[in-house]
C-alpha beads as a LAMMPS data file, in Angstrom:
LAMMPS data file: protein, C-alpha beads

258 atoms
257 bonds

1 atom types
1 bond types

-500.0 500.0 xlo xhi
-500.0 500.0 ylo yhi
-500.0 500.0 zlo zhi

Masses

1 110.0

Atoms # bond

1 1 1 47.441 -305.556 -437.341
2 1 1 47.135 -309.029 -436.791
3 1 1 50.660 -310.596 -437.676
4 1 1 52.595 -307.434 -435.921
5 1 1 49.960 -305.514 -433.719
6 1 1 50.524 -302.555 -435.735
7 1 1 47.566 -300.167 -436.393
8 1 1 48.218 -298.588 -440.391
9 1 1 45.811 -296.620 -441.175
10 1 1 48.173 -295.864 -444.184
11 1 1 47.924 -299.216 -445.698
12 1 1 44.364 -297.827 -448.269
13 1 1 46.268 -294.988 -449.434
14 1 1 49.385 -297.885 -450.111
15 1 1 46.410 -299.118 -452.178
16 1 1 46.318 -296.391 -454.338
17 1 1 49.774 -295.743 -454.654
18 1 1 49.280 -299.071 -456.455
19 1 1 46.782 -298.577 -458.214
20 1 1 48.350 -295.278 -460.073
21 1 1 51.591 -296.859 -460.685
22 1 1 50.219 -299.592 -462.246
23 1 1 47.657 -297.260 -464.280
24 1 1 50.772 -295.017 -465.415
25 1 1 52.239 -298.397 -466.193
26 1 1 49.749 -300.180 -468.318
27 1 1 47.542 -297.670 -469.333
28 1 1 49.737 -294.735 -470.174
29 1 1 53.180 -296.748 -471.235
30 1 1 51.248 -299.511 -472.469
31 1 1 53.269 -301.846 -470.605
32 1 1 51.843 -305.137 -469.818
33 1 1 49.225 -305.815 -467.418
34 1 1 51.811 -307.912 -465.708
35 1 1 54.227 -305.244 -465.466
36 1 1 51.762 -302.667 -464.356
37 1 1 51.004 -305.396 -461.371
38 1 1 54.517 -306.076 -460.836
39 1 1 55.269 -301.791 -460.709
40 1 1 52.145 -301.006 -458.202
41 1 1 53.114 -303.932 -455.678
42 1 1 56.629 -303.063 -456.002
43 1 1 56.260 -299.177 -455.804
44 1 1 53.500 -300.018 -452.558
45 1 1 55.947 -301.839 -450.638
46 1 1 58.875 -299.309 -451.113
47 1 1 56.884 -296.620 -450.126
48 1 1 55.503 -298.587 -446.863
49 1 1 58.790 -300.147 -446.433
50 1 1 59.937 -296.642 -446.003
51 1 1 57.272 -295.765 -443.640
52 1 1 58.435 -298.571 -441.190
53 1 1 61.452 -298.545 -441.346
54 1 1 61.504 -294.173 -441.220
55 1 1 59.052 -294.144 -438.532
56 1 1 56.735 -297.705 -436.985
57 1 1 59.718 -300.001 -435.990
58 1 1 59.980 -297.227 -433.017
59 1 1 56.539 -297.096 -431.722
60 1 1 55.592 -300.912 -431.816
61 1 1 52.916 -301.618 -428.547
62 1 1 52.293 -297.747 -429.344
63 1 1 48.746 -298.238 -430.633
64 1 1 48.077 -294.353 -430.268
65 1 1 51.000 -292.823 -432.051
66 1 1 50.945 -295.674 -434.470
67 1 1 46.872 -294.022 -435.627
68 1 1 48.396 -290.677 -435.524
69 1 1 51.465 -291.284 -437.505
70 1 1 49.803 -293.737 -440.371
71 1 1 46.792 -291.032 -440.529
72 1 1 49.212 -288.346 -440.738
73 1 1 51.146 -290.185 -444.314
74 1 1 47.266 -290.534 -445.460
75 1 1 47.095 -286.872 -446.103
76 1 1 50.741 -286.678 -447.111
77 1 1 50.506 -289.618 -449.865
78 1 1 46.946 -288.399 -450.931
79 1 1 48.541 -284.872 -452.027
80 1 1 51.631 -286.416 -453.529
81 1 1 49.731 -288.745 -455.492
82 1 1 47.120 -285.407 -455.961
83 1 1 50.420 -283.480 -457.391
84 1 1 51.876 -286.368 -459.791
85 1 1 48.969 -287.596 -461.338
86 1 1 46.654 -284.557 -460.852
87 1 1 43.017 -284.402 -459.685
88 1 1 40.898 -286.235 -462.608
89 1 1 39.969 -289.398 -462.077
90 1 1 41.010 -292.553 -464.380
91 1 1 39.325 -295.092 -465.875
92 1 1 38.708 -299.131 -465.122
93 1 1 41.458 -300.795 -466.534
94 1 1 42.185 -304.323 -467.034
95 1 1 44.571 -307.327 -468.913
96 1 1 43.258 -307.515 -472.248
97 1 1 42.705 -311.360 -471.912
98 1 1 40.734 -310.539 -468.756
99 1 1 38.282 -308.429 -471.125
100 1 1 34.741 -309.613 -471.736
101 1 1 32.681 -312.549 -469.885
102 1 1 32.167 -315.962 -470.114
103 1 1 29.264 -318.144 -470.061
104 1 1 27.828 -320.686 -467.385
105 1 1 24.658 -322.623 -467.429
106 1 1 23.072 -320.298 -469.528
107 1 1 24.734 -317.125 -467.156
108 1 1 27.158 -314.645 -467.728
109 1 1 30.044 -313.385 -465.707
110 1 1 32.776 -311.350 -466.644
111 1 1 35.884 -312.915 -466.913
112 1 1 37.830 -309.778 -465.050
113 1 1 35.608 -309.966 -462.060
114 1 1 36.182 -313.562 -461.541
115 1 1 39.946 -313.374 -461.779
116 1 1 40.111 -311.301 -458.550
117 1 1 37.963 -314.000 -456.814
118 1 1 40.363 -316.546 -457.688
119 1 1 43.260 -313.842 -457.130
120 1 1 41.822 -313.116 -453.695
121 1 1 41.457 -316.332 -452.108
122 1 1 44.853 -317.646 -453.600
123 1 1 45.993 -314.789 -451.298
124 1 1 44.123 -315.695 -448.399
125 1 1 45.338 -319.469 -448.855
126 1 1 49.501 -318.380 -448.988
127 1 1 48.366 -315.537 -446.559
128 1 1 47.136 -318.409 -443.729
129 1 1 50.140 -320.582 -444.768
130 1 1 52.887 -317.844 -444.071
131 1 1 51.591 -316.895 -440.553
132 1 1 50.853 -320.506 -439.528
133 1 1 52.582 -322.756 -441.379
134 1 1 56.458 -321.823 -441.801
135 1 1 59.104 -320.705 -439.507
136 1 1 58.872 -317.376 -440.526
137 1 1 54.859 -317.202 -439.296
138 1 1 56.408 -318.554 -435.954
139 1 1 58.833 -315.955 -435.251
140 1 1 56.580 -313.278 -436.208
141 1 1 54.273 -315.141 -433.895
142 1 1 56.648 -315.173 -431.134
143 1 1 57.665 -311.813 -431.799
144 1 1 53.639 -310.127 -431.458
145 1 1 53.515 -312.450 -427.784
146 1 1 57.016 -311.657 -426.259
147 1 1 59.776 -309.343 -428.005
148 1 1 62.670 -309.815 -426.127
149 1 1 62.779 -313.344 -425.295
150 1 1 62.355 -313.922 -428.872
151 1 1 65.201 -311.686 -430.132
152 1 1 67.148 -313.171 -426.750
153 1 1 66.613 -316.556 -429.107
154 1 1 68.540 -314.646 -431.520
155 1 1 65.729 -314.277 -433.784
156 1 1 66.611 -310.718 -436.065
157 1 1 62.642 -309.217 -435.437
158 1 1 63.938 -305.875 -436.917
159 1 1 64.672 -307.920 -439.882
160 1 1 61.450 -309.917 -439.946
161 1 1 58.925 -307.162 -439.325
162 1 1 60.586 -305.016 -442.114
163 1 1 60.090 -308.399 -444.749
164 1 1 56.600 -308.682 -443.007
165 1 1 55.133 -304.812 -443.846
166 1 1 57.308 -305.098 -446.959
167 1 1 55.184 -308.215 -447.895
168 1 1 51.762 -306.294 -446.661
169 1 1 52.398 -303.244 -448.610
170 1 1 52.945 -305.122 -451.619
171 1 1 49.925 -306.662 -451.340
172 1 1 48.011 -303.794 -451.146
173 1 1 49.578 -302.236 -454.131
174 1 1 48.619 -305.624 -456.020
175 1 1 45.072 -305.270 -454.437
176 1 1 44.895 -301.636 -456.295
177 1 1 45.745 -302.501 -459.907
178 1 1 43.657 -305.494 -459.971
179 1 1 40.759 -303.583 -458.076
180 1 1 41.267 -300.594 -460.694
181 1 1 38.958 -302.453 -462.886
182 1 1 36.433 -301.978 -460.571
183 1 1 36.638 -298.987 -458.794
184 1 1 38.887 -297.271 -461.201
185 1 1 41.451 -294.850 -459.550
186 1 1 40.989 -291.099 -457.592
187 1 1 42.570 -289.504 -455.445
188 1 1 39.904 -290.232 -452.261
189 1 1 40.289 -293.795 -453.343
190 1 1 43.019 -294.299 -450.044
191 1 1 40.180 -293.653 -447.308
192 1 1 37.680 -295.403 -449.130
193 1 1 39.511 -298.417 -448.943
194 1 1 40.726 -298.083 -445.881
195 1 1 37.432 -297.145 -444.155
196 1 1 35.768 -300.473 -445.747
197 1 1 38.977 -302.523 -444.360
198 1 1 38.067 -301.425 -440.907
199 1 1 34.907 -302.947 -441.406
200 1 1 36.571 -306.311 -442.724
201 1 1 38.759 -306.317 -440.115
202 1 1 36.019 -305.089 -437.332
203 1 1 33.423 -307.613 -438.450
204 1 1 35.834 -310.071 -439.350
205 1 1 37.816 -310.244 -436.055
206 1 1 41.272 -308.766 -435.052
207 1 1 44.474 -310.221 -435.546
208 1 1 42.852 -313.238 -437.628
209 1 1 43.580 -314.002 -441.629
210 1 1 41.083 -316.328 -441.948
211 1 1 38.506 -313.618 -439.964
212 1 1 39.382 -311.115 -442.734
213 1 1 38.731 -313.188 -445.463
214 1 1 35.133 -314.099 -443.583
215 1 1 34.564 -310.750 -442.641
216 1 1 35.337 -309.449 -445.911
217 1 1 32.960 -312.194 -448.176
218 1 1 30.731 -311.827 -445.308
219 1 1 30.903 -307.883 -446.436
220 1 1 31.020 -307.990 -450.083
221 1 1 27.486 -310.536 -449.972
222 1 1 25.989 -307.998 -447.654
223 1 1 26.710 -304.994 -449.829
224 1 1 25.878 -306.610 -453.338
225 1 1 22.025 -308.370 -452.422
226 1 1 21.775 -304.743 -450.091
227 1 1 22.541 -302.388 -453.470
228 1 1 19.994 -304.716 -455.714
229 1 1 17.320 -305.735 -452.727
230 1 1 17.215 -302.387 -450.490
231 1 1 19.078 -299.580 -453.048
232 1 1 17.818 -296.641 -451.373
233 1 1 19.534 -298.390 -447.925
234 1 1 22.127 -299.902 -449.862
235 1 1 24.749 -297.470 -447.800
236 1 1 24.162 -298.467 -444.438
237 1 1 23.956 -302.174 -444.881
238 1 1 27.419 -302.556 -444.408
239 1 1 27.852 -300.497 -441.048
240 1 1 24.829 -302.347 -439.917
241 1 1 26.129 -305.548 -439.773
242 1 1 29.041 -304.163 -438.096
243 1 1 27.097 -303.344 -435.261
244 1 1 25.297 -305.885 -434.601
245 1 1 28.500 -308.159 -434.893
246 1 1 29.860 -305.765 -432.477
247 1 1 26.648 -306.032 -430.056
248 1 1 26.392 -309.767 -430.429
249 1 1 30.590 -310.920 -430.403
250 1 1 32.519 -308.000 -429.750
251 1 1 35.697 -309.319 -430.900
252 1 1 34.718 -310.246 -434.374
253 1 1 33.645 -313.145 -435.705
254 1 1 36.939 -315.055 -435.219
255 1 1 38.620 -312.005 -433.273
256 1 1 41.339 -313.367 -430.040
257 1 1 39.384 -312.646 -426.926
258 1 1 42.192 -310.763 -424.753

Bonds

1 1 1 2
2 1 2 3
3 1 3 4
4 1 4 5
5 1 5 6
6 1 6 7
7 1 7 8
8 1 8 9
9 1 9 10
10 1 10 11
11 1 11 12
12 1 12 13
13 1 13 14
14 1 14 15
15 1 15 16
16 1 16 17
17 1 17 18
18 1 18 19
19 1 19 20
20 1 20 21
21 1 21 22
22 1 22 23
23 1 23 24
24 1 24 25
25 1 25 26
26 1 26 27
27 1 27 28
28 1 28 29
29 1 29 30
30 1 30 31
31 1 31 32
32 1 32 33
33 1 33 34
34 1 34 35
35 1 35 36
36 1 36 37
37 1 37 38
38 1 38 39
39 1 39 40
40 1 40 41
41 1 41 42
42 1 42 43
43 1 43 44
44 1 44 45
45 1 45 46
46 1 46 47
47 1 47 48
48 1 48 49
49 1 49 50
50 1 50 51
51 1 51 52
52 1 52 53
53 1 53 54
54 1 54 55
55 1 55 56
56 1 56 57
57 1 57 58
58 1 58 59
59 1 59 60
60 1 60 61
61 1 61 62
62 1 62 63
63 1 63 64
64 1 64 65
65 1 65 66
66 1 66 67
67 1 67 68
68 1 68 69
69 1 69 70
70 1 70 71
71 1 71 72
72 1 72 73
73 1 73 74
74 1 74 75
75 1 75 76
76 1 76 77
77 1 77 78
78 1 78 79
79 1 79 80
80 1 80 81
81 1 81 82
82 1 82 83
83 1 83 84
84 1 84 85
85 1 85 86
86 1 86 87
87 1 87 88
88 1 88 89
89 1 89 90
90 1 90 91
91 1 91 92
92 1 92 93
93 1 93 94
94 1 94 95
95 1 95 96
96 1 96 97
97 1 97 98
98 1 98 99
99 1 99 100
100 1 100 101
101 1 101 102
102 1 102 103
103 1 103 104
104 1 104 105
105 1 105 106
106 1 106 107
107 1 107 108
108 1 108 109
109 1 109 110
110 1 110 111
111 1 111 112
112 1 112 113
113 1 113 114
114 1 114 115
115 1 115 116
116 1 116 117
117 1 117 118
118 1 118 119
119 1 119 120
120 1 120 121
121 1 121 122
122 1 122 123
123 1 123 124
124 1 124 125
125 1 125 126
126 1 126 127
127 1 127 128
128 1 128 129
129 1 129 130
130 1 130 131
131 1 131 132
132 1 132 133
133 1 133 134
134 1 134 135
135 1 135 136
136 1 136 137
137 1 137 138
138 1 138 139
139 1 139 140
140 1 140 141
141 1 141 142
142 1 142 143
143 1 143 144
144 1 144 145
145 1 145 146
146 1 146 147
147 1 147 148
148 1 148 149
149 1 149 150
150 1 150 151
151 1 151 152
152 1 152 153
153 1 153 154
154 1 154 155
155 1 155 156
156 1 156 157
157 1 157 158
158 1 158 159
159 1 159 160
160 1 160 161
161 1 161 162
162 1 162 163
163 1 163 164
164 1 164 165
165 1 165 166
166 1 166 167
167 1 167 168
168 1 168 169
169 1 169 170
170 1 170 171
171 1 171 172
172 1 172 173
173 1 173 174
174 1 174 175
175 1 175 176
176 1 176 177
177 1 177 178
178 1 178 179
179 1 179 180
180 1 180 181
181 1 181 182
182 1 182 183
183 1 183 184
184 1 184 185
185 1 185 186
186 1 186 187
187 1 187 188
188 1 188 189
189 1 189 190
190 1 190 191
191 1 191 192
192 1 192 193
193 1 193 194
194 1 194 195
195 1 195 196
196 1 196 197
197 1 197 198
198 1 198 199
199 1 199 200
200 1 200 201
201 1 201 202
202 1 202 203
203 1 203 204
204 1 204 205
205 1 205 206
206 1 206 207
207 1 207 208
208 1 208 209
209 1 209 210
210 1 210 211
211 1 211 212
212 1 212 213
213 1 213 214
214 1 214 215
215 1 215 216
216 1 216 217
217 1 217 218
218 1 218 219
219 1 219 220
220 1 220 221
221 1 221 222
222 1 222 223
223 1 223 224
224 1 224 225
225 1 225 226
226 1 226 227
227 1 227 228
228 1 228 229
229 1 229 230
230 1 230 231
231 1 231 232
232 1 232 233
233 1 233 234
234 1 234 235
235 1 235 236
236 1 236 237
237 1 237 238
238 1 238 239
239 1 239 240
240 1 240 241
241 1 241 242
242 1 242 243
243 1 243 244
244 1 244 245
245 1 245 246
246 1 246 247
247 1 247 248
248 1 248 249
249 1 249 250
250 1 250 251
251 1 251 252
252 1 252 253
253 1 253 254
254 1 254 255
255 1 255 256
256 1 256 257
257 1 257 258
């Protein structure tokens, strides 16, 4: 959405696509955790490659079709993923250097949950540097504002958009083997994710990197002091701060105004 205005509703089930391929990887090949990363980014951004190139790259500035179509491969990659792998749900799984926790000033964190923090804002950092640092960020840039004068510059956007959801869907299959040892992985896990990345992205602000990795701290702070200060609201705290962010700065905290 914000490097190539598209609207993928598809990209939380691309999670868990991920997420199983890297479980059927590590867990029941007992391949590598490595491997198991490198097969769930790798099988994510095939399968979304496939969906842009198949079916997006003809309904760009089609924000519309672009909900119905990615909504549509929801359902279809939730009951493919519901036929290979079945219905039961697997475990948390991990590296086994990632196991156990690690000690602080006297505190205790677990050395697995602290990887993806480091994980995640590595991303964030190559993420920002990509779209507004290199030549490729530019002509994706240039591509979002004005389409054909850019490919009348003889820019290939076809090309660059494909490497671009490629890149994305990759990402998000990453995202689901190294969230498994959270969440674990199910077969509702694709809407899950995908309805607390409209929230990110809501809160954080459209079309911004560095508002999705705000919105989604802002998010993840919210939730955690909400579950242990206010459990028995613990499940609205979330879609409460999206509305107020929404009556207070419509456009997200560092959203484009239009």
């Amino acid at each position: 959405m914000g490097a190539m205005d598209i609207t993928n509703l598809a990209h939380g089930v691309l999670y868990m696509v991920g997420a199983y391929v890297g479980w059927t990887a590590a867990v029941k090949y007992g391949a590598p955790f490595g491997v198991g990363l490198l097969a769930g980014g790798l099988a994510a951004g095939l399968v979304g490659l496939a969906i842009e190139r198949g079916f997006l790259r003809f309904l760009y500035k089609q924000p519309n079709e672009q909900v119905l179509l990615t909504f549509g491969f929801v359902y279809i990659l939730s009951n493919l993923c519901l036929w290979v792998w079945g219905g039961w749900p697997r475990m948390p799984f991990t590296a086994k250097f990632l196991s156990g926790s690690f000690g602080i000033l006297g505190k205790t964190y677990p050395k697995a949950r602290m990887a993806m923090i480091v994980i995640g804002l590595v991303l964030a950092v190559v993420l920002w540097w990509l779209q507004d640092r290199t030549r490729i960020g530019a002509m994706v840039r240039a591509g979002m504002d004005n389409k054909e004068m850019t490919m009348g510059l003889g820019i290939n956007l076809e090309r660059v958009f494909a490497m671009v959801f490629f890149v994305a869907s990759c990402i998000a299959g990453v995202a689901g083997v190294v969230g498994a040892q959270l969440l674990g992985v199910y077969n509702a896990l694709g809407l899950e994710i995908l309805l607390l990345a409209l929230i990110v992205i809501i809160v954080g602000g459209v079309g911004s990197i560095q508002g999705a990795l705000l919105g989604g701290l802002l998010i993840g702070i919210i939730d955690a002091f909400g579950r242990a200060l206010f459990p028995k609201l613990a499940m609205f705290t979330m879609y409460l701060t999206m509305v107020i962010i929404l009556l207070v700065r419509p456009s997200g905290l560092l959203g484009r105004k239009d």
